[in-house]
VEXVOZA-160077 format. One line per 8 residues: number of its first residue (from 0); their letters; for each residue z negated, y, x of C-alpha. Coordinates in steps of 0.001 Angstrom, whole numbers, plus 500000, padded with zeros to 6 digits. Each point is the difference from the previous one (the first is absolute). Example, Ala and Ser with C-alpha at 12.3 -4.5 7.8 and 13.67 -1.06 7.14 Angstrom:
// residues 2
0 = AS = 492200 495500 512300; 500660 503440 501370
This chain:
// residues 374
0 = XXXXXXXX = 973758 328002 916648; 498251 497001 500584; 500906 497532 503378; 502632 497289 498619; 497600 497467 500999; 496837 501593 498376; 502227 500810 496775; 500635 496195 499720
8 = XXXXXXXX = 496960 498680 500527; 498699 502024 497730; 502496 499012 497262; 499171 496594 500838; 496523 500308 499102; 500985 501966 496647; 502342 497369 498798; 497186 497303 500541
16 = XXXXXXXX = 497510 502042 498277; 502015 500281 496878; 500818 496325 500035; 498937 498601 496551; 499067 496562 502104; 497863 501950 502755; 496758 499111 498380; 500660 496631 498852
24 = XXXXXXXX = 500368 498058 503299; 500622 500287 503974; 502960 500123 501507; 500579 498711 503556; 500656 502410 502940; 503884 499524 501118; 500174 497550 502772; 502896 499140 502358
32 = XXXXXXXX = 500300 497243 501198; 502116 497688 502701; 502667 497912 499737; 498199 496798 501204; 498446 496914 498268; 495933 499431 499972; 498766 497156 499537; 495965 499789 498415
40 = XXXXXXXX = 498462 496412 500721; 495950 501978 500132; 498963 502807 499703; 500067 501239 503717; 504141 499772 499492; 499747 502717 497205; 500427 503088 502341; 502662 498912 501512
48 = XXXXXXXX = 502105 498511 497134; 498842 502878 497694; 502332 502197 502050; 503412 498093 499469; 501991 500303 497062; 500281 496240 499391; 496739 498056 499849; 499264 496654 499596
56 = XXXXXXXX = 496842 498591 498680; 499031 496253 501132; 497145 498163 498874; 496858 500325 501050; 496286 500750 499551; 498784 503186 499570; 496436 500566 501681; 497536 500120 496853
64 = XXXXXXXX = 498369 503609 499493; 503329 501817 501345; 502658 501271 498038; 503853 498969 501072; 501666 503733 499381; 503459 500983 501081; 501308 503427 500137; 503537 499209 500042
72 = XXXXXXXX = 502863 502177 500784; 502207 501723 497234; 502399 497407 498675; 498605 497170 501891; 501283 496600 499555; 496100 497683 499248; 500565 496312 499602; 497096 497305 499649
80 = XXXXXXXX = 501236 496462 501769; 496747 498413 499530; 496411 500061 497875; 497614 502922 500936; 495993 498400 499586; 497416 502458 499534; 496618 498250 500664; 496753 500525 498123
88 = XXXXXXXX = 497943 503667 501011; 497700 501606 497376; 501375 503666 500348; 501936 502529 498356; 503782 499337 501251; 502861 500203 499042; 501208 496813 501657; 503760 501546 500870
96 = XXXXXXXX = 501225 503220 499654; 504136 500647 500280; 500771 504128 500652; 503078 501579 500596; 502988 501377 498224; 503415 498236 498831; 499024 496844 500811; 500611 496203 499226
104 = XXXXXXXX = 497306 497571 500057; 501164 496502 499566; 497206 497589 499571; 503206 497072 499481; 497232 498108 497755; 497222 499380 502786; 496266 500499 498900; 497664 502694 500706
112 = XXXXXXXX = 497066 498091 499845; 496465 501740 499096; 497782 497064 500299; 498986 500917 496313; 497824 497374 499267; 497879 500295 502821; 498812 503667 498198; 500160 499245 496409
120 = XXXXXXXX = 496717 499930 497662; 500970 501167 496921; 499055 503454 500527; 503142 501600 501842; 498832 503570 501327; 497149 500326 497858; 497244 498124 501886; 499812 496404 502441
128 = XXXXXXXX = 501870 499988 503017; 501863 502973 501284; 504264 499203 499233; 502307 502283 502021; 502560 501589 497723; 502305 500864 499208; 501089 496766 502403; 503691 502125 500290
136 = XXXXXXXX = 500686 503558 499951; 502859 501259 500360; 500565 503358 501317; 503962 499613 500301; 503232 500972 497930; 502852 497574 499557; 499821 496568 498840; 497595 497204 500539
144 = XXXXXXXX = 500877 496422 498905; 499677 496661 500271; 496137 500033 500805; 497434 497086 498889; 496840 501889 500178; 497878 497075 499392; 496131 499946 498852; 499058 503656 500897
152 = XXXXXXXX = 496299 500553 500167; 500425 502542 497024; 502625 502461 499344; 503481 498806 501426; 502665 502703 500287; 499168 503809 500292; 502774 502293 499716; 499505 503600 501549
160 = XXXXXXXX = 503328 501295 500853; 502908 501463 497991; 503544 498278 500212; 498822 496457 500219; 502072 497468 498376; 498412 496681 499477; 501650 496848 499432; 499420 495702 499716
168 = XXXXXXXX = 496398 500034 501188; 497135 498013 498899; 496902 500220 499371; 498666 496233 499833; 495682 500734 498998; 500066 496260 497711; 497775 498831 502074; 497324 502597 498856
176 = XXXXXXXX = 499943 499000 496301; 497998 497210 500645; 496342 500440 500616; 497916 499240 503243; 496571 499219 501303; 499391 504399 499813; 501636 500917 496657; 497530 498376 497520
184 = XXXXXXXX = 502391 498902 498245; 502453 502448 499889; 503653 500254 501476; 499290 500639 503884; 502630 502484 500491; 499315 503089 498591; 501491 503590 500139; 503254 498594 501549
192 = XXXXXXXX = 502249 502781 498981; 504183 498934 500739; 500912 503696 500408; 498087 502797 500138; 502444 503322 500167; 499338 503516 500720; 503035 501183 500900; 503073 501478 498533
200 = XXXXXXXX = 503416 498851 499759; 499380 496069 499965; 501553 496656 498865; 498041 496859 499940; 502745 497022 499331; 500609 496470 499547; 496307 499209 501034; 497789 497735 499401
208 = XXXXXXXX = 495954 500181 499536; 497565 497520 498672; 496322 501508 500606; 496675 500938 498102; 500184 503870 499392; 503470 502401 499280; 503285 498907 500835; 501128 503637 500851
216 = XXXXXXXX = 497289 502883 499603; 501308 503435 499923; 497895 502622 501487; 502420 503085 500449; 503284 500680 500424; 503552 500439 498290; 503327 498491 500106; 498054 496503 499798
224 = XXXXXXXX = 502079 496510 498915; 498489 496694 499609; 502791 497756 499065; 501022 495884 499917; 496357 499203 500801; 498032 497075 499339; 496110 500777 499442; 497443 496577 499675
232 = XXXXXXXX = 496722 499374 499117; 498936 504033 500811; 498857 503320 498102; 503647 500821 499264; 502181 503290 500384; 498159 503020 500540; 500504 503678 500178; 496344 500821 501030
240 = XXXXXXXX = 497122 500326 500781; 501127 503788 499879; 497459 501974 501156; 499608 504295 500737; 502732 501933 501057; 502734 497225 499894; 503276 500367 498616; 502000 496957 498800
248 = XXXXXXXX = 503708 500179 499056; 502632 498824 499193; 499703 495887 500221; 501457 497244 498847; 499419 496414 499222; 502497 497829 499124; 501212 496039 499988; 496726 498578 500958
256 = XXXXXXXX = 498270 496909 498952; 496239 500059 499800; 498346 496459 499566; 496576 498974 499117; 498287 503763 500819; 497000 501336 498353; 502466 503476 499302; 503628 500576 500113
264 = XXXXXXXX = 500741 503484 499614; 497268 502627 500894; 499688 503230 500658; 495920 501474 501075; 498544 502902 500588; 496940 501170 501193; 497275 501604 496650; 498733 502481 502520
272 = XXXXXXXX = 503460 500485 501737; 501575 503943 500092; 503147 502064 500990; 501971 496934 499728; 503237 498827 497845; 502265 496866 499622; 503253 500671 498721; 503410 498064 498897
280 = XXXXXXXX = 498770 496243 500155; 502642 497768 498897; 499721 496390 499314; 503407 498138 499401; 500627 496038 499854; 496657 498370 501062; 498734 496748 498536; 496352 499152 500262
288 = XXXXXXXX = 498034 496433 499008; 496593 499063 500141; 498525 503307 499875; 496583 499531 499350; 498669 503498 499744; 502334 502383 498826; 503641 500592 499495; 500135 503341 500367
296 = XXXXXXXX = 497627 501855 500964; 499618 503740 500661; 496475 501428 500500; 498273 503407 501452; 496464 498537 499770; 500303 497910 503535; 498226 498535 501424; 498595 498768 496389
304 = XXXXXXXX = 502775 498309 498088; 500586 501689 496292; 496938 502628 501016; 499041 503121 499234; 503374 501991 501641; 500281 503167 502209; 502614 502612 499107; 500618 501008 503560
312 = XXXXXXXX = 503305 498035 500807; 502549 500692 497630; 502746 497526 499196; 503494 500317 498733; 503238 498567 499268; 499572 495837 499747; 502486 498080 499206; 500508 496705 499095
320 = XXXXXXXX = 503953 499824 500342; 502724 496903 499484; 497703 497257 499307; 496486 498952 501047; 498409 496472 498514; 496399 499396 500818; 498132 497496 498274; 496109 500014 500383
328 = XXXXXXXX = 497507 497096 499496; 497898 499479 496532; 496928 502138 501521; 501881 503064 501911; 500981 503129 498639; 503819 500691 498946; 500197 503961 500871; 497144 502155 500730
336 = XXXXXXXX = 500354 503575 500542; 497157 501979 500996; 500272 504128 500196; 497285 502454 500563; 502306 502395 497237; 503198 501124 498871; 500222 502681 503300; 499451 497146 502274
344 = XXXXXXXX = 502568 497610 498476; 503238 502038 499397; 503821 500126 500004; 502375 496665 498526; 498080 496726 499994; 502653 497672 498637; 499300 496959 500026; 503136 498408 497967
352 = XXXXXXXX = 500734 497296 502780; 496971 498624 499867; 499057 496342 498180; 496146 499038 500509; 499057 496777 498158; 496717 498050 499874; 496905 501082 500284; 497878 501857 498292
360 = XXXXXXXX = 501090 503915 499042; 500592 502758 500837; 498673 503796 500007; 501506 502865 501005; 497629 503375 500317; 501442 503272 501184; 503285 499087 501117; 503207 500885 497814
368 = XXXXXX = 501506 496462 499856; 503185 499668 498112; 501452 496844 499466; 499626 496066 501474; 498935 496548 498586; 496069 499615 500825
């Protein structure tokens, strides 16, 4: 008979190798912490405060170049009583990065300011100046809210960790539709992703993002909501880019409004992707105006739009539940579904809540869609 001890530790590690979440994201080691309140007015007060199970964040500068990262205790008590500046560096990031489990971040409505204009060109991560991103991560379960991440160099929020509920924050990228001295001509923000999530067991609430690429983007996980959101002037809401070995399951969207995007509803996969699947996507009471691209749009030929699509990702069960009213400009594309075949596409795609008007058509190839107005 194995030692009590050994015979534990060894269930321990059984019961997080069968986890259906142990591939999809980190999760913190278990930290105790003290009784006591820290205080963070620079960085060289991190140490300390990072210990205590209440910490408060003033404002202040972070050194450019240098991360601001707090490992915080389990269930620790974070509260923001003052703007956080991040100053201009051409490297990688991210700007901030929040880890620990069980806790609750409070931004109370002060900015997390990434100095976006001083990086923006008009070509996000694909070329010009190097942008740190994503300018948060967050590495934490619990809830965040009440955070103004302001102008992030490119992506804003990247989500890591399972068990993280977030709540009232906003992402405030305006500034980056209009163009600048680097963009010839073209909106100088660029790839500024609101959420990016690879994590299970999530809820993105009551938020707010106005940028120039996807509202949320969906990269793995299950047990995903994305609910009461407002999405401006973006990509839209996307499950995607999904690329090898990635599982996606078991999300819904629901009561958002999505104003003046190219796309409202999207779901992308990669033509050369494999061993992958995205399963039980349900849409349920979203509105969406201005769409200049496409109102829905679900595609296995990215990164080409309405390509020639791969049949290694297979999708099914999408629903279009309750009611869903987009309405799409004179040029864009009502519904657009794009499968590499009938094995790739499979299970119920009902699409009976769904009302698409404007626009120019709509083609469906591969997919067994039953019902809707499009």
């Amino acid at each position: 008979m194995l030692p009590f001890s050994l015979a534990v530790s060894l269930a321990c590690i059984a019961a997080v190798a069968a986890s259906p979440f142990n591939s999809t994201a980190v999760t913190p080691p278990r930290k105790i912490g003290k009784r006591c309140t820290g205080t963070i007015e620079s960085l060289a007060d991190v140490a300390a405060a990072q210990e205590c199970t209440t910490i408060n964040i003033a404002g202040f500068t972070v050194p450019a170049g240098q991360t601001f990262a707090i490992s915080a205790p389990d269930g620790a008590v974070i509260s923001m009583t003052g703007q956080i500046t991040f100053p201009f560096a051409a490297w990688a990031g991210p700007l901030m990065k929040i880890s620990g489990n069980n806790l609750v971040f409070n931004g109370n409505n002060h900015n997390l300011d990434g100095q976006g204009a001083s990086y923006w060109d008009g070509m996000g991560g694909n070329g010009g100046v190097e942008k740190p991103a994503p300018m948060v991560t967050l590495d934490m379960s619990g809830t965040f809210e009440n955070v103004v991440v302001l102008n992030s160099p490119q992506r804003a929020i990247a989500i890591n960790t399972n068990g993280l509920t977030v709540s009232g924050v906003t992402v405030n990228n305006a500034a980056g539709a209009a163009a600048n001295s680097a963009s010839a001509g073209k909106p100088a923000g660029a790839n500024t992703d609101g959420f990016d999530v690879a994590a299970s067991n999530i809820v993105i609430k009551n938020s707010v993002v106005t940028n120039q690429d996807d509202c949320l983007a969906i990269n793995r996980g299950s047990n995903i909501t994305f609910t009461g959101n407002s999405c401006t002037g973006g990509h839209g809401i996307s499950v995607g880019s999904i690329s090898s070995n990635t599982v996606v399951s078991g999300v819904t969207i629901s009561n958002n409004v999505v104003t003046n995007n190219g796309n409202a509803l999207r779901i992308k996969t990669d033509a050369t992707a494999t061993g992958s699947t995205v399963s039980n996507i349900v849409y349920s009471g979203n509105t969406a105006t201005g769409i200049t691209n496409f109102g829905v749009l679900i595609d296995q030929s990215y990164p080409s739009t309405l390509g020639t699509p791969g049949t290694g990702v297979v999708i099914s069960g999408v629903t279009f539940s309750g009611t869903n009213k987009i309405a799409v400009g004179s040029t864009g594309h009502r519904v657009e579904v794009n499968c590499g075949s009938t094995s790739s596409c499979t299970g119920t795609w009902n699409f009976a809540g769904l009302t698409v008007t404007g626009g120019t058509g709509s083609t469906v190839k591969n997919a067994p869609v039953t019902g809707g107005s499009f």
